[in-house]
N, C-alpha and C positions, 0 to 999 in steps of 0.2 A: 155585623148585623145581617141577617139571609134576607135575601132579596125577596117579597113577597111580592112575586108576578100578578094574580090576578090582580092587584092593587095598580097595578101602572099600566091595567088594558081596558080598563073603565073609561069609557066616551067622555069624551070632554064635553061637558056639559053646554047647550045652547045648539044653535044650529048645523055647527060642525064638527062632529065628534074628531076628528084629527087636530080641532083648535087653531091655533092662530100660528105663523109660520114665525120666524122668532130671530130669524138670523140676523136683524140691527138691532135688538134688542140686550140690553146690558147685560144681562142674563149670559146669553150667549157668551160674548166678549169675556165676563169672571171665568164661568167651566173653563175656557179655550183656555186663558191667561195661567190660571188653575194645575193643570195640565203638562204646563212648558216645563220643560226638563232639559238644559244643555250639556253639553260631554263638558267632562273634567280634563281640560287639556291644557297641557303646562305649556304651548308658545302657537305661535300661529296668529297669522293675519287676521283672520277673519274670528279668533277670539274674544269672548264676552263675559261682564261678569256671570259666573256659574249660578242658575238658577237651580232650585228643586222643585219638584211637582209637590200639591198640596190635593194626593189623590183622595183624601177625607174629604175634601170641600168637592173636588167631584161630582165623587158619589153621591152626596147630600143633593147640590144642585139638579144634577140631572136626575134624579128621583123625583124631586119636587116637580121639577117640566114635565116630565114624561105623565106624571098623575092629574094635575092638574093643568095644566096650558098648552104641551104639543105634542104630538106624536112624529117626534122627529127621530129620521132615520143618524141624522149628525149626533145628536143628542144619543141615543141606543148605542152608537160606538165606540164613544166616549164612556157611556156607563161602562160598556164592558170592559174595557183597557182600566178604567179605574179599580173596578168589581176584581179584576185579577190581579192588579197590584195589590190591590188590600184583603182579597178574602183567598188568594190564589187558584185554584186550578177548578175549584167547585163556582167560582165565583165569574171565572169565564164559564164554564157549562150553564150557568144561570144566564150572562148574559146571551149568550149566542141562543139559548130557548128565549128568550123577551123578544129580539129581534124578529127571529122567525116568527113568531108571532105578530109583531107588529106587522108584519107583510103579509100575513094570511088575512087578519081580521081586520085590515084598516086599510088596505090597499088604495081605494079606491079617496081614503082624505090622507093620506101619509104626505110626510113633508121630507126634501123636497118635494113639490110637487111636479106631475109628467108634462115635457114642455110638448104642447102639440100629439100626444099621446105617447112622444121619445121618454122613451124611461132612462138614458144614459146620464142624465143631469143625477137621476135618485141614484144610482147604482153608485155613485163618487164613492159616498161612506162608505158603503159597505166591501168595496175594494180597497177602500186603507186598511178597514178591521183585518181582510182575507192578504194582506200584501204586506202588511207593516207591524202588526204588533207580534211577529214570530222572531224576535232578540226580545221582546219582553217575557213570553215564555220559557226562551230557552236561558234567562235570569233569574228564573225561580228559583229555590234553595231546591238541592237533591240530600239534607240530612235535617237535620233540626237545630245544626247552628246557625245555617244561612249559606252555606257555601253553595255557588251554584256550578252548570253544567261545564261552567269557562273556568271554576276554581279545582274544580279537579281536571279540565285537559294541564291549567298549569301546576298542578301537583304532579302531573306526570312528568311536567319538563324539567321540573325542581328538582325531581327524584328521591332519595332519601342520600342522609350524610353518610351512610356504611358504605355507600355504591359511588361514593365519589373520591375514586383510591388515585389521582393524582392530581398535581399542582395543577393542571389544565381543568379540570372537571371543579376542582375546586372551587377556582376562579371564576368557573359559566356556572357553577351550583351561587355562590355567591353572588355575582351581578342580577342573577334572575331576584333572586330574595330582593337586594336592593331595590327593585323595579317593581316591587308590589305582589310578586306573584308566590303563593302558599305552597307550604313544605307539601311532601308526602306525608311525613309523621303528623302537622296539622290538619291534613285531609283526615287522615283517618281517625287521629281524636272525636273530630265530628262525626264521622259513622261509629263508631263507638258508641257514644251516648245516644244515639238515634233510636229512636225505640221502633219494634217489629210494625205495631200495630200501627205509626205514622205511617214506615211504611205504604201498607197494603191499602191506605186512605187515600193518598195522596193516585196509585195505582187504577184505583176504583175513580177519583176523582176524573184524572183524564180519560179513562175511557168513557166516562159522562161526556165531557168535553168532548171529545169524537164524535159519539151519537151524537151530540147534539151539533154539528159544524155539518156533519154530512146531512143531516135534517133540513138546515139550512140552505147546506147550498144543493141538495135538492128542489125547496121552495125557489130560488133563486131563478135555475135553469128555468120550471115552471112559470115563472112570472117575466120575468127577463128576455129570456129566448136568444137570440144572440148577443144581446147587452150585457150578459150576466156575470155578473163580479167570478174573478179569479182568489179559489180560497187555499190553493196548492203551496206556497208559503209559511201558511199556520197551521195547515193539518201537516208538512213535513217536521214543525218543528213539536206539535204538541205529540208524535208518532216517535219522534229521536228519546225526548224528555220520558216516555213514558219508558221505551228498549231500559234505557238507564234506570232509570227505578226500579222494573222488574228486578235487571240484574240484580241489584246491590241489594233487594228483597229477598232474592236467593240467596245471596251471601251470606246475607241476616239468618237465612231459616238452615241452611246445611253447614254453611262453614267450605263450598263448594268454590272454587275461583271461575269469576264469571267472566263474560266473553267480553270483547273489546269494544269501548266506547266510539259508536261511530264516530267520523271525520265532520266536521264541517267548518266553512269559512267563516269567520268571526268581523265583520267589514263594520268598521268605527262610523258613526253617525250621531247625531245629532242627542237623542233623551239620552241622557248621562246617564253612565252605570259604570261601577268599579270594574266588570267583566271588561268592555269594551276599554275602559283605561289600558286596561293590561294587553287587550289586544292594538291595540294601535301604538301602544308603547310611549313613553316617556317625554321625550324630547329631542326629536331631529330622527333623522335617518339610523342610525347605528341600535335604537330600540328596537327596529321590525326586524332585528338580523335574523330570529328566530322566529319560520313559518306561524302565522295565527290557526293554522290547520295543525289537529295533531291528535291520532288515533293511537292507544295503548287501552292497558285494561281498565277497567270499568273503575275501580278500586284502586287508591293509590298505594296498598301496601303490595300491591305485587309486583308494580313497576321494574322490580328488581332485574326480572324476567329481560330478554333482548324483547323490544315491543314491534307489535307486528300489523300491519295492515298499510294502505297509500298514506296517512298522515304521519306515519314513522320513517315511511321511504323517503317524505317530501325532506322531511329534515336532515335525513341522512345527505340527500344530494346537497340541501343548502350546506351543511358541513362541508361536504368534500370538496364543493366550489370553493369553500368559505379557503381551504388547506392550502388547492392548488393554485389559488391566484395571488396567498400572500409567500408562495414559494417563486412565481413568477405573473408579474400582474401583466403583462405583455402576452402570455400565452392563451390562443381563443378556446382552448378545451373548456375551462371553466365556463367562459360566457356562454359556450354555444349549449349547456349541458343544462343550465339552468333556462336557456331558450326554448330548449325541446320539451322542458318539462313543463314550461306555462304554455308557449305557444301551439304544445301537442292539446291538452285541455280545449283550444279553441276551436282545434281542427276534428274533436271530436265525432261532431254531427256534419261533418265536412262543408260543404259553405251556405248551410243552417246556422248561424252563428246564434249563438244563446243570449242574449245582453245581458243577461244576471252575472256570468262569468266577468263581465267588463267591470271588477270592482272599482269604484274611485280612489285614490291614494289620500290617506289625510291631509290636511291644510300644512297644518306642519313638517309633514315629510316634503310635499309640494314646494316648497318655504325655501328647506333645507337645500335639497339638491339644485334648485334654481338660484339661491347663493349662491351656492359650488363653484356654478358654470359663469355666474357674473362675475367673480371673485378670481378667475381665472389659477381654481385648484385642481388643477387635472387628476391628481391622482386621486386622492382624496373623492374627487368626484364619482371616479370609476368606481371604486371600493364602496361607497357610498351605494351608488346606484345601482350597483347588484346586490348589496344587500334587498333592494326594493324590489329589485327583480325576482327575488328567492320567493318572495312573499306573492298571494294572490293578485297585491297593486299593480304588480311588474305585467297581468297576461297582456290590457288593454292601455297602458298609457304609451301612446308614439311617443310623446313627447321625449320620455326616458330614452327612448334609443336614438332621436338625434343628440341629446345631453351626450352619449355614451361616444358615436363616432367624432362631434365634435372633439372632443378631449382626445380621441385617441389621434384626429389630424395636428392636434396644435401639441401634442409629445412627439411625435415626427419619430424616425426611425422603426425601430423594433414594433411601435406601435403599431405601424400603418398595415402589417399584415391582418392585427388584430381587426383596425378599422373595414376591413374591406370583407372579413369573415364578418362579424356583426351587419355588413351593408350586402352581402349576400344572405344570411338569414333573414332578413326584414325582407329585401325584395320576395324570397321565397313564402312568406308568409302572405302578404300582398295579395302575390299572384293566386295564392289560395282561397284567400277572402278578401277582393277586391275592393268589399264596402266598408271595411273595418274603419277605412280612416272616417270614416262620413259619421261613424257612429256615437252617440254618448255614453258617457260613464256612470254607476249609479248616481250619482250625484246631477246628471245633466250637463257636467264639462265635457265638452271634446274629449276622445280619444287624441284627435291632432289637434291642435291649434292651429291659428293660419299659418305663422312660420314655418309649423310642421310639416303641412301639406304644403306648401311651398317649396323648401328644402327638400320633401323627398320628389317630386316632382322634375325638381334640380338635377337630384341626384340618380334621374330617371327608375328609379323606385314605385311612383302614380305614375299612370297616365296623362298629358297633359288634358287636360279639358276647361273649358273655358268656365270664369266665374259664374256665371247666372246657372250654370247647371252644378254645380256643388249644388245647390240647393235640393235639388233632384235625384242627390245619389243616399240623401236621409233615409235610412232602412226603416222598414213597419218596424215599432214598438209595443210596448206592451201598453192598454185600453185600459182605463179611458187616462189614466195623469199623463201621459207621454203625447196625446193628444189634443189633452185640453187647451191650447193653444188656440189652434185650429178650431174647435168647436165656439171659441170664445167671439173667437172672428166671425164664422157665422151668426151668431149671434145678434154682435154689431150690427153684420150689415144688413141686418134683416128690420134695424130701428130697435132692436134690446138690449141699447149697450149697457142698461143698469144690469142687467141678469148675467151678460158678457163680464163685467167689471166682478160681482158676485162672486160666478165660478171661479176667476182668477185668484181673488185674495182669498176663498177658501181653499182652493190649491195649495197658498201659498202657508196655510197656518196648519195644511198636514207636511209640509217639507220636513226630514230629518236634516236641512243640513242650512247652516245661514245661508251659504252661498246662493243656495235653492230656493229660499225665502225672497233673496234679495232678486233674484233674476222674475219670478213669481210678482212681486209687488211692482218690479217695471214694468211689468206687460200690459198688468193692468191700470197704467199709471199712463200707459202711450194709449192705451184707448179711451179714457178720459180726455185727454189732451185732442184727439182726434173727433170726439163726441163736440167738441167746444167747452167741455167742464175742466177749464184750466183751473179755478179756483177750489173745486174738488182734489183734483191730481196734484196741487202745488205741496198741499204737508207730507203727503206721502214723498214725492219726487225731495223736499227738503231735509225728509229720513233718511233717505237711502245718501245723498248728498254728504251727511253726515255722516255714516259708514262708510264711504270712502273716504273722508278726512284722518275719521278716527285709525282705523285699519292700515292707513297709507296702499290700499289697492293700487294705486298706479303703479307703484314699484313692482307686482307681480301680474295684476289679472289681465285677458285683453284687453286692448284701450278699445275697441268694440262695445264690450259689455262697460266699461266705465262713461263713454263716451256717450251713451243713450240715455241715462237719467239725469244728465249733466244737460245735455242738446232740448230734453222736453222741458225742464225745468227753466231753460232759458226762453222757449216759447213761452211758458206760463209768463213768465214777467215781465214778454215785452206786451202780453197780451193783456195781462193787469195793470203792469206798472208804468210801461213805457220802455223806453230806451234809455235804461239808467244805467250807472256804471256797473251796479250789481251784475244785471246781465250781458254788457260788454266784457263783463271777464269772463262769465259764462261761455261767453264764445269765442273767447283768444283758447281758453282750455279744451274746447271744442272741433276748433280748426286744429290744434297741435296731435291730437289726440286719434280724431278720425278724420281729415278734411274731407270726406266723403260725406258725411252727415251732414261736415258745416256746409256744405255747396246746397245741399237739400233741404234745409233750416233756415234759408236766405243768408241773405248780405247780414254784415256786422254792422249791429246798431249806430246811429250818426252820435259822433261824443253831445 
């Protein structure tokens, strides 16, 4: 159904034409609920049962808001990511014109509303819209079966069956199928029956979407000023999605072989989609063996061709890493070959370092290789672990490269040369970008973990520096989610810790990834606790509580982060309930876990 704008710019009737602000209201809580979408992932800790979004109910709700009760800028967000799941590409150009609108003609009652005339609070949404929904665009279908821009990068890996002339080819032709990912010959079935005329719609549609995004964030810059939401994310991706269309419109119209499907990194997160299935891979370490980057032509039927541009080179090296270390897994050419290639990437913008490149590795792979090394499978581990390496996981996780020299020190001999070649590249990287260890990963985990920076520290790799200044070596992030932390704090302590609390769990319900969620709803669960609203913070802090039972997190996550909604929740209940047993256990798993916390938590409850 077309979104009939002037319908949803009409003053809300009564004294405030922006209406009533709406964020505890059930309403709310449905869209949001609405909306959730988890990845399909067959193992991992922090796995749940698979929800799907119910973008019909969406769009209904936030129609209905937006016309009659708010003009909220959360709400406009929301329409849109729905509007493009369900109407696609015209259905984003519709929403990104509402918005913009909404910020021309309502500015001045828009919700949120400006705290103290700081516009940073409003700008939230519309930096999720401009930061986070470009993997939902680039999940649109490019034919009129459905297949989208990740089903043809893996039609190109698949290749076709004529081109797979030995038992080796065979074998990687066949395991990819296994793993979900479509032939060549099924690519092209679907461009086949694709008719011209979707095509050039689809063509015309994103260039709406364009116009209208730089409309936008024109308005933006305009009203914002240096507040102003970052929309460089979805205008990259709805610019890729459109290259691609053209081409295969060409294809359509001459019969002409068109030019090569840009590269881009396909990083597994949170709203479920068969794309990211396939990019994150299957189960455990040995599914990402094969780069989620991966440039050839536009078109699966011409694969045939040798494919050409940096996501055919990427694979090519992970191959020949892949060759020369199951010919000798002792010898450091391979490791150092696939080091140069992620950790050259970082060195880029030389020690500019990019955070976007710092992809998170999934939970599962995570999972996997931290078995490995508990399990005390050294080789296995190594093999394992460069496979992760090959992939964009491998540029930012330290962790991986103490995993990698441990195993090479406990195989001893032939290995140790390997170990001290890997413990030479790590330092040299280091010394390059000195704050890499200090940094996060998309996801918000460490690049290091404390072991890590400990360990390399050890292994005079860091600098020694004293604890209270790690805190100080946190490099600028990207405005405002990487921030909101800190703005939360302010908040607090300025006596708003209901609005501090707000920001938080709204943070926490744009997160793509549980983990994100769950670090997200502690923070705002310790400033509750700190407000004196124990009995507010106790269900929340009882949630996450339960995520850590369910999940068995102690087995992998810091005891830090497990250690903190354990320790406040133990407040809440000496502070409601007394000094029951419930909360003496609370803090025997609290002293075991962090005894740093326990000492700042008080003494343990009298039996």
């Amino acid at each position: 159904m077309p979104l009939h704008i002037s319908e949803l710019l009409e003053p809300i009737p009564g004294s405030a034409p922006g209406g009533t602000y709406l964020r505890y209201d059930p309403v709310y809580d449905r869209i949001q609920q609405a909306r959730i979408e988890e990845d399909e992932l067959p193992s991992g800790e922090w796995q749940t049962e698979r929800r799907t979004a119910d973008y019909a109910l969406v769009v209904k709700l936030a129609r209905e808001v937006l016309a009659s009760r708010s003009k909220d800028l959360q709400i406009a967000a929301w329409l849109t990511e729905g509007l493009l799941k369900r109407e696609g590409f015209g259905g984003l150009r519709d929403g990104l014109e509402l918005t913009r609108r909404l910020l021309e003609e309502f500015w001045d009652d828009l919700h949120p509303e400006l705290e103290d005339g700081d516009a940073e609070f409003r700008s939230v949404p519309l930096d999720w819209l401009g930061q986070y929904t470009d993997r939902a665009v680039r999940l649109m279908p490019v034919n009129q079966v459905g297949h989208s821009l990740q089903d043809l990068r893996d039609s190109q890996q698949v290749g076709y069956e004529e081109d797979a002339d030995t038992y080796a080819k065979r074998d990687e032709r066949k395991a990819l199928i296994e793993a979900g990912k479509i032939t060549a010959e099924g690519f092209d079935e679907g461009f086949n029956v694709t008719e011209t005329a979707w095509y050039r719609g689809q063509v015309g549609a994103l260039d709406g979407a364009l116009a209208a995004l730089e409309a936008l964030d024109s308005t933006c810059v305009g009203r914002f000023g240096s507040e102003a939401p970052r929309f460089t994310p979805l205008r990259e991706a709805i610019e890729e999605v459109r290259r691609t269309m053209v081409q295969l419109l060409e294809r359509r119209l001459d019969g002409a072989e068109p030019e090569p499907v840009p590269e881009e990194v396909a990083v597994p997160e949170t709203e479920g989609s068969r794309a990211e299935g396939a990019a994150a891979g299957s189960a455990g370490v040995p599914s990402v063996a094969v780069p989620a980057v991966f440039a050839g032509p536009s078109a699966a039927s011409v694969v045939a061709a040798m494919p050409k541009g940096r996501g055919a080179a990427e694979s090519s090296i992970a191959a020949a890493a892949r060759t020369l270390r199951s010919e000798s897994r002792s010898n450091p050419g391979s490791y150092l070959m696939l080091r140069g290639l992620r950790w050259g990437e970082l060195r880029a913008n030389g020690r500019d370092l990019d955070p976007m490149l710092l992809v998170a590795p999934p939970t599962e792979v995570r999972t996997r290789v931290k078995s490995l090394l508990l399990e005390e499978k050294w080789e296995e581990l190594l093999d394992s672990a460069e496979e992760v390496m090959a992939t964009p996981f491998g540029r930012g996780w330290l962790d991986l490269q103490r995993y990698v020299v441990t195993a090479c020190d406990a195989l001893g001999g032939e290995y140790a040369v390997l170990g001290a070649a890997i413990r030479g590249s790590l330092r040299s990287l280091l010394e390059d970008l000195p704050d890499i260890a200090a940094h996060t990963m998309t996801d918000d985990s460490p690049t290091a973990n404390a072991e890590t920076r400990a360990w390399s520290r050890q292994e005079g790799l860091l600098p020694e520096v004293a604890e209270d200044a790690e805190d100080e070596m946190l490099p600028p992030r990207p405005r405002p989610r990487q921030d909101v932390l800190a703005r939360a704090t302010e908040l607090a302590k300025s006596g708003k810790s209901d609005r501090a609390v707000e920001l938080l769990m709204s943070e926490a319900a744009q997160e793509r990834s549980p983990r994100g969620r769950f670090l997200r709803r502690t923070q705002a669960a310790a400033l509750l606790v700190e407000a004196g609203k124990e009995a507010v913070a106790m269900p929340i802090l009882e949630q996450l509580v339960e995520q850590i039972e369910q999940h068995e997190l102690e087995r992998w996550e810091e005891a830090e982060t497990i250690a903190q909604p354990l320790g406040l929740l133990y407040r809440c209940r000496v502070a409601i309930e007394g000094n029951g047993s419930s909360a003496s256990g609370l803090f025997e798993r609290v002293c075991r876990l962090d005894p740093m916390q326990a000492l700042r938590i008080g003494p343990a409850p009298a039996e």
